[in-house]
PASEBA-1860 file (N, C-alpha, C; in nm, 3 decimals):
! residues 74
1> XXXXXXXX> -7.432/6.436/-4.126/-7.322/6.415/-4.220/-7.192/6.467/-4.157 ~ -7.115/6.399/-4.192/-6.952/6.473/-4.105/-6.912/6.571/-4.238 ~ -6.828/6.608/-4.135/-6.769/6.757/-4.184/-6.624/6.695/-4.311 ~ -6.609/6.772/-4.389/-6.544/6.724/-4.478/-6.401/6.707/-4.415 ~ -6.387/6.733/-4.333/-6.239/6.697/-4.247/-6.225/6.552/-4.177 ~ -6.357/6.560/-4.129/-6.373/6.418/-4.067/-6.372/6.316/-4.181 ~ -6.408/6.344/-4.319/-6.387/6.247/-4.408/-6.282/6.227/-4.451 ~ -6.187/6.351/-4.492/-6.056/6.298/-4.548/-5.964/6.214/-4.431
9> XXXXXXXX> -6.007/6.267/-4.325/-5.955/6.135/-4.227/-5.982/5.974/-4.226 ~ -6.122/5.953/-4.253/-6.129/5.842/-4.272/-6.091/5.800/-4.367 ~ -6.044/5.888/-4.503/-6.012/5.849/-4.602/-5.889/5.785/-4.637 ~ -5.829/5.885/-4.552/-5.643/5.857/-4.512/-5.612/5.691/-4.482 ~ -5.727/5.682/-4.356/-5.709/5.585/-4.275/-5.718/5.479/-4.381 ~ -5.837/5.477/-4.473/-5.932/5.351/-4.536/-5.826/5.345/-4.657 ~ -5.721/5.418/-4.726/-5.673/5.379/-4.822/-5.492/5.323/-4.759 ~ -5.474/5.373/-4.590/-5.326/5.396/-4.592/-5.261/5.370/-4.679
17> XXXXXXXX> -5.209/5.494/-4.693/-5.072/5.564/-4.767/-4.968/5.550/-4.672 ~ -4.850/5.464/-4.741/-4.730/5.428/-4.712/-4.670/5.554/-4.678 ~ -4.656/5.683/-4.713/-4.592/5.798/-4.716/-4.732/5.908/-4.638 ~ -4.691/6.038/-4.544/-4.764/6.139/-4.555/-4.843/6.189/-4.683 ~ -4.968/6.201/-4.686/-5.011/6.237/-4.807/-5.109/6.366/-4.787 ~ -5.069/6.496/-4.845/-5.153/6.585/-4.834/-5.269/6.600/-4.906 ~ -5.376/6.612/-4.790/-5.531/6.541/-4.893/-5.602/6.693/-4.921 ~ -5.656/6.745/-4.979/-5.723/6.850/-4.943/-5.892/6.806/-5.053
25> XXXXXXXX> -5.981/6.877/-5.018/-6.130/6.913/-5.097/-6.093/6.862/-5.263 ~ -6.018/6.938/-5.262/-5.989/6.973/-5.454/-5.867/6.878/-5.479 ~ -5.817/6.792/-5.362/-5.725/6.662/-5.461/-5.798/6.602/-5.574 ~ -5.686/6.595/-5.664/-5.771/6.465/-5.765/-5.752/6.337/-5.740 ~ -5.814/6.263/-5.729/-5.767/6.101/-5.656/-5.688/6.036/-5.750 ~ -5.662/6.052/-5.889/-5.578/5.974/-5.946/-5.418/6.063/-5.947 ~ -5.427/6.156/-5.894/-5.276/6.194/-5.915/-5.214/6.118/-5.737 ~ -5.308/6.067/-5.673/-5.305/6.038/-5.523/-5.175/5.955/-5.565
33> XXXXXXXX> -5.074/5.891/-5.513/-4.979/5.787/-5.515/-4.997/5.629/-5.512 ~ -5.096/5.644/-5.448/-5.140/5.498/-5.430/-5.296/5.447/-5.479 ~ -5.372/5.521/-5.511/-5.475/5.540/-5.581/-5.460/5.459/-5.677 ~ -5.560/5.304/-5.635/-5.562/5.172/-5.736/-5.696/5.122/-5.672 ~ -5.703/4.981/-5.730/-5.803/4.915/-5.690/-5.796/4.848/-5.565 ~ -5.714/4.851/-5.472/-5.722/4.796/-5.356/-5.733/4.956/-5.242 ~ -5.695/5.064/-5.275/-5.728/5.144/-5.212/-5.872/5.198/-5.240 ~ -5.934/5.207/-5.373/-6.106/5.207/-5.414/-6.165/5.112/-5.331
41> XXXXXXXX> -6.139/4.979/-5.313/-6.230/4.902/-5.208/-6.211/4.921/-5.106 ~ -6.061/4.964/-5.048/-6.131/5.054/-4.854/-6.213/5.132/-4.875 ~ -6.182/5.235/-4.987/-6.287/5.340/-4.946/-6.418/5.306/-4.980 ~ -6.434/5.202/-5.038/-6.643/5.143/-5.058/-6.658/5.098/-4.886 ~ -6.588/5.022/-4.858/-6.569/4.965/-4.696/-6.594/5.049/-4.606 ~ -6.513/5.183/-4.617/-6.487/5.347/-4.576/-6.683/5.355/-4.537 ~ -6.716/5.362/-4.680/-6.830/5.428/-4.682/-6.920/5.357/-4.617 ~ -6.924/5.227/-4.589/-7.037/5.076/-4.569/-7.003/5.082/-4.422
49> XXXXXXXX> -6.882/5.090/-4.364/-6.860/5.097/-4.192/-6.891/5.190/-4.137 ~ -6.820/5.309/-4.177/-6.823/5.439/-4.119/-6.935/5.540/-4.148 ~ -6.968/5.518/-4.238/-7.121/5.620/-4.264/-7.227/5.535/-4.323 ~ -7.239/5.402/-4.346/-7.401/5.335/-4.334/-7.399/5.355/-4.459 ~ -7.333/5.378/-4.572/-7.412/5.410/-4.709/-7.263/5.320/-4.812 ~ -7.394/5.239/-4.899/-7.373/5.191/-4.970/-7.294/5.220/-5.117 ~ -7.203/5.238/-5.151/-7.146/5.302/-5.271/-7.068/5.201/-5.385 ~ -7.048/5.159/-5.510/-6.999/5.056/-5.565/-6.868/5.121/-5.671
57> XXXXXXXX> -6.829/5.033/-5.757/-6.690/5.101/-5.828/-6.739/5.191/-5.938 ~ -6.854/5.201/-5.975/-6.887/5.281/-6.060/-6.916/5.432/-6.042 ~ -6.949/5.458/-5.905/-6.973/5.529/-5.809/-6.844/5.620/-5.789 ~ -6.751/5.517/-5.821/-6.625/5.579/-5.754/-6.530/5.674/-5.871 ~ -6.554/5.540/-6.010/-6.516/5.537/-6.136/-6.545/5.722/-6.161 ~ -6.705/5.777/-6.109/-6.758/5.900/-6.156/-6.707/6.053/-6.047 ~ -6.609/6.020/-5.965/-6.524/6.085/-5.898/-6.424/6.135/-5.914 ~ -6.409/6.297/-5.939/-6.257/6.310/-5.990/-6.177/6.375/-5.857
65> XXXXXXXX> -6.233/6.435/-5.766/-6.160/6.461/-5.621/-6.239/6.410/-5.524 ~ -6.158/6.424/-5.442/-6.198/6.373/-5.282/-6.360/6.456/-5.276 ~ -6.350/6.559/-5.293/-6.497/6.647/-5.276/-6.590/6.571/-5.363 ~ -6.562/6.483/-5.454/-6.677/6.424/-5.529/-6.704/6.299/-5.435 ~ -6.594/6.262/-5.373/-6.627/6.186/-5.292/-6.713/6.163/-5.199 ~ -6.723/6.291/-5.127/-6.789/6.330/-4.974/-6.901/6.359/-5.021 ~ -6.951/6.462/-5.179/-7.066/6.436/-5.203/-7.135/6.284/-5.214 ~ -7.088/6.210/-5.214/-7.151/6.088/-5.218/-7.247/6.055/-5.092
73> XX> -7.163/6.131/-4.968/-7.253/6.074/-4.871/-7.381/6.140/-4.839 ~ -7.431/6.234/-4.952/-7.508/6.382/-4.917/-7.675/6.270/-4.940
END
């Protein structure tokens, strides 16, 4: 499993944010700026390219920070 650093990187990457965005463990993804439905499907993509695991919008729907996120890949 990667280290939770290595994820908010891919995370960065899989949603780009128009602006610097400071990501940390305990962000909440909806206060994120760009946090919509076209940045939720990089990050299913995120999860299906880069770590082999399958995740859908409901999945995502039950996420309130990035750390709920990365548990996903556990």
């Amino acid at each position: 499993m990667p280290s939770i650093e290595q994820f908010i990187e891919s995370f960065l990457t899989a949603v780009d944010f128009q602006e610097v965005v400071e990501v940390t463990p305990e962000t909440e993804l909806k206060r994120l700026p760009e946090w919509d439905s076209l940045a939720a499907l990089g990050v299913i993509v995120m999860f299906d390219v880069d770590f082999g695991k399958t995740i859908t919008g409901d999945d995502l729907k039950n996420c309130a920070t990035i750390n709920d996120l990365y548990q996903l890949l556990g």
